[in-house]
C-alpha positions as CSV (number, residue, x, y, z in Angstrom):
1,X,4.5,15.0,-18.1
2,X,2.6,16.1,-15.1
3,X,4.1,15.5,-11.5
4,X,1.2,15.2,-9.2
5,X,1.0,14.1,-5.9
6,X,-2.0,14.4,-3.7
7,X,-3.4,16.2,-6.9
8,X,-6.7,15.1,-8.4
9,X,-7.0,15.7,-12.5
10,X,-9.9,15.5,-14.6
11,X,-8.6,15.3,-18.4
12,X,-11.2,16.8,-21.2
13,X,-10.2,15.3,-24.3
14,X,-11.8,17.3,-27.3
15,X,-11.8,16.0,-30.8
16,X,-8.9,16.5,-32.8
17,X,-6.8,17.6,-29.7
18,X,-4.7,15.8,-27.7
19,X,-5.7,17.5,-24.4
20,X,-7.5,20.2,-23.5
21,X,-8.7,21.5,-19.9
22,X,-6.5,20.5,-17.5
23,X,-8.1,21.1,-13.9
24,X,-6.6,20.6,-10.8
25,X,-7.4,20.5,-7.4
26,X,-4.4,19.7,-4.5
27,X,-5.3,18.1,-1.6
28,X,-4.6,20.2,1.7
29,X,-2.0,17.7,3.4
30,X,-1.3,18.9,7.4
31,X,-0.6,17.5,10.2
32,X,-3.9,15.8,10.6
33,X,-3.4,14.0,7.7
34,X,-0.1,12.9,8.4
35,X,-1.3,11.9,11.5
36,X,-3.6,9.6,9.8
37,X,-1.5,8.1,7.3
38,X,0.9,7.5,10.3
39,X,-1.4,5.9,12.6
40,X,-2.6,4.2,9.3
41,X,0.7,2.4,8.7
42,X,0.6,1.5,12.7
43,X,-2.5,-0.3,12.5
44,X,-1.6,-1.7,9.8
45,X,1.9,-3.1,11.0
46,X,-0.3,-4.5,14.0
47,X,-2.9,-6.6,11.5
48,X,-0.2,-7.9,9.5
49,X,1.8,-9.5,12.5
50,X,-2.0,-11.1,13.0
51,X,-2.5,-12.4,9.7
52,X,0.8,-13.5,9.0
53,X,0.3,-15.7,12.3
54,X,-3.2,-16.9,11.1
55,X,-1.9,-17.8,7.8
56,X,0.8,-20.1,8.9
57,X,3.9,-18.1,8.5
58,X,5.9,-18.9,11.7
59,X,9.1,-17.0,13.1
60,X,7.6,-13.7,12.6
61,X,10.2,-10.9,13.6
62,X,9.6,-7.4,13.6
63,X,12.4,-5.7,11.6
64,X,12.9,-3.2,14.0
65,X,14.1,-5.7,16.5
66,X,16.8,-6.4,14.1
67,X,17.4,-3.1,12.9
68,X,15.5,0.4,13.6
69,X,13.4,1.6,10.7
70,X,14.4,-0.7,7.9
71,X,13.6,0.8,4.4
72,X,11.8,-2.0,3.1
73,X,11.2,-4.6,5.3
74,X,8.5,-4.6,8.7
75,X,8.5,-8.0,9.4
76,X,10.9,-11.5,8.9
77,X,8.3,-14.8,8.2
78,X,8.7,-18.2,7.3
79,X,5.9,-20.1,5.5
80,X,6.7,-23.6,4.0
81,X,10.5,-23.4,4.8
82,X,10.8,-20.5,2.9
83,X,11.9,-17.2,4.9
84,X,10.7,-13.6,3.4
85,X,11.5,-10.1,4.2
86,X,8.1,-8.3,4.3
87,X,6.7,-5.0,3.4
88,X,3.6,-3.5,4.8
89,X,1.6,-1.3,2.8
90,X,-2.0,0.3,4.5
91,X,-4.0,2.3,2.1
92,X,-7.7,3.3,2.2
93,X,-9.2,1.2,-1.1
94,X,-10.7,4.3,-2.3
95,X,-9.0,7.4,-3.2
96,X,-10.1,10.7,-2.0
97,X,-11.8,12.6,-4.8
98,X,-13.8,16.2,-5.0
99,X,-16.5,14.8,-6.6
100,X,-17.2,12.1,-4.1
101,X,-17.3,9.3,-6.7
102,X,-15.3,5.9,-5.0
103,X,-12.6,5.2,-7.7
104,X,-9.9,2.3,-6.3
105,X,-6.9,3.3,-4.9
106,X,-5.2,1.2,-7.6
107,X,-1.5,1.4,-6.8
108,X,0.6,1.2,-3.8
109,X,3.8,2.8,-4.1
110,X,6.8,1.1,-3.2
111,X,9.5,3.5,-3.8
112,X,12.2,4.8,-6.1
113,X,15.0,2.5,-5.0
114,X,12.5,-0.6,-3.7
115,X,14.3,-3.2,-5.6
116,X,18.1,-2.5,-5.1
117,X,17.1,-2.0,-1.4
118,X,15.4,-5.1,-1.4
119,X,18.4,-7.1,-3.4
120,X,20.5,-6.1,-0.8
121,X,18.1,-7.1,2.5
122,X,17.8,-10.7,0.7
123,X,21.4,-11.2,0.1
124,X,22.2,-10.0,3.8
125,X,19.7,-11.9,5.4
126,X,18.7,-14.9,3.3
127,X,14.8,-14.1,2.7
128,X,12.9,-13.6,-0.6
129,X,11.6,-9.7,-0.4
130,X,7.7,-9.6,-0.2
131,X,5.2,-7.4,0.5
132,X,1.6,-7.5,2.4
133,X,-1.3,-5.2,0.8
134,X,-4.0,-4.0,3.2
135,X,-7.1,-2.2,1.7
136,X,-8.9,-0.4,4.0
137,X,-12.9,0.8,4.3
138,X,-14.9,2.5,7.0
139,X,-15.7,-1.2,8.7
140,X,-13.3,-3.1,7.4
141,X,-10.2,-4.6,5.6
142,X,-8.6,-7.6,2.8
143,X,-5.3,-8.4,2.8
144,X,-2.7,-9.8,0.2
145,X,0.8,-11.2,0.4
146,X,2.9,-11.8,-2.4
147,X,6.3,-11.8,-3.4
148,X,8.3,-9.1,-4.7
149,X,9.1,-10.8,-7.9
150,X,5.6,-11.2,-9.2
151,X,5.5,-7.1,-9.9
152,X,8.2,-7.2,-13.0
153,X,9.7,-4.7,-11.6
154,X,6.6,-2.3,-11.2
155,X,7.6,0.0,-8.6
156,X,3.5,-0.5,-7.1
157,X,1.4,-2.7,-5.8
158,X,-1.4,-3.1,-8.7
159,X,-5.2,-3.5,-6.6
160,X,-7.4,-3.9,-10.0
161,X,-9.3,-6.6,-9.6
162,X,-7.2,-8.6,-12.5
163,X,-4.1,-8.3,-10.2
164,X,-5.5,-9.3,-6.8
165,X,-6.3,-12.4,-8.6
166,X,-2.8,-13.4,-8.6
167,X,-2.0,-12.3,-4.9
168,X,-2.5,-15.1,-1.6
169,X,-5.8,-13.7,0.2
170,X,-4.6,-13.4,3.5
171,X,-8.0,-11.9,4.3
172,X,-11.5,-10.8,2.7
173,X,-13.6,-8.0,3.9
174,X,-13.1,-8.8,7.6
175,X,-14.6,-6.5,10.2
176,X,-12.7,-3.4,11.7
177,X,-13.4,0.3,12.5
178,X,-11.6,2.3,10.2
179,X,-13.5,5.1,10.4
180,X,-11.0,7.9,11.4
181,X,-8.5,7.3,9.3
182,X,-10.7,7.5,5.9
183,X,-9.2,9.7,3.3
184,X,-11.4,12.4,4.5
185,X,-9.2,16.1,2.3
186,X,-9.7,19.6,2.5
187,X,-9.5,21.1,-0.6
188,X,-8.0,24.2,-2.5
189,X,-10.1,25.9,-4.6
């Protein structure tokens, strides 16, 4: 097993072999790009107050105004009497790659402990745990809610196109500048 993080692998698979080749190339990750991933998750904090107003949820609350820097929850909605504890998750909708090919960023991590963190917000403050997807490009964004529940206990967000099926479209390729926070890497050679 293979623990890679901001690593990018391209697997050669010979005949009669199970693997063969292995080549990796990490990411430089500094302060710029924690600067962007920050500013990132800001933005995207700010767009989900926005679209959970413009999709009917009502009695949005910012976790933080309940409690600083809750571990899985940004925001408290209701929608159709039911009340949630949401998630945001902001990540560019392609992956940054060496070879410049766009390949989906296909899974938004949640976290190790996502679920017993999230049993415990929805016993503590009556809400169903549910997250809010944004993909981002250079000019513009989609959104999708759903609920906790629907990811069996995947510790991601799936993004194929088979999954978003499933999700509640908050929004589709609406205009915004993304431009500087693009995965944009330096990379070791």
């Amino acid at each position: 097993m293979y623990l890679l993080h901001a690593n990018f692998v391209e697997l050669k698979i010979k005949e009669g072999k199970n693997m063969q080749n292995l080549k990796q190339s990490k990411a430089i990750l500094n302060t710029t790009t924690a600067k962007r991933n920050h500013d990132l998750g800001n933005i995207g904090e700010l767009l989900a107050f926005s679209l959970l107003q413009k999709n009917n949820f009502t009695e949005i609350t910012s976790a933080n105004k309940i409690k600083q820097n809750f571990l899985i929850a940004d925001f408290f909605a209701v929608k159709n009497g039911v009340r949630y504890c949401i998630s945001v998750k902001t990540r560019n909708k392609y992956e940054s790659n060496t070879k410049g090919i766009k390949k989906i960023n296909a899974r938004y991590k949640l976290g190790k402990k996502s679920y017993q963190l999230a049993e415990a917000l929805s016993r503590e403050h009556e809400c169903i745990p549910a997250w809010i997807a944004i993909q981002v490009e250079k000019e513009k964004y989609s959104a999708y809610f759903g609920k906790l529940a629907q990811l069996n206990g995947n510790r991601a967000i799936l993004m194929g196109d088979k999954y978003l099926k499933s999700y509640e479209c908050l929004a589709l390729d609406t205009e915004y500048r993304f431009e500087q926070l693009e995965n944009n890497y330096e990379y070791k050679k």
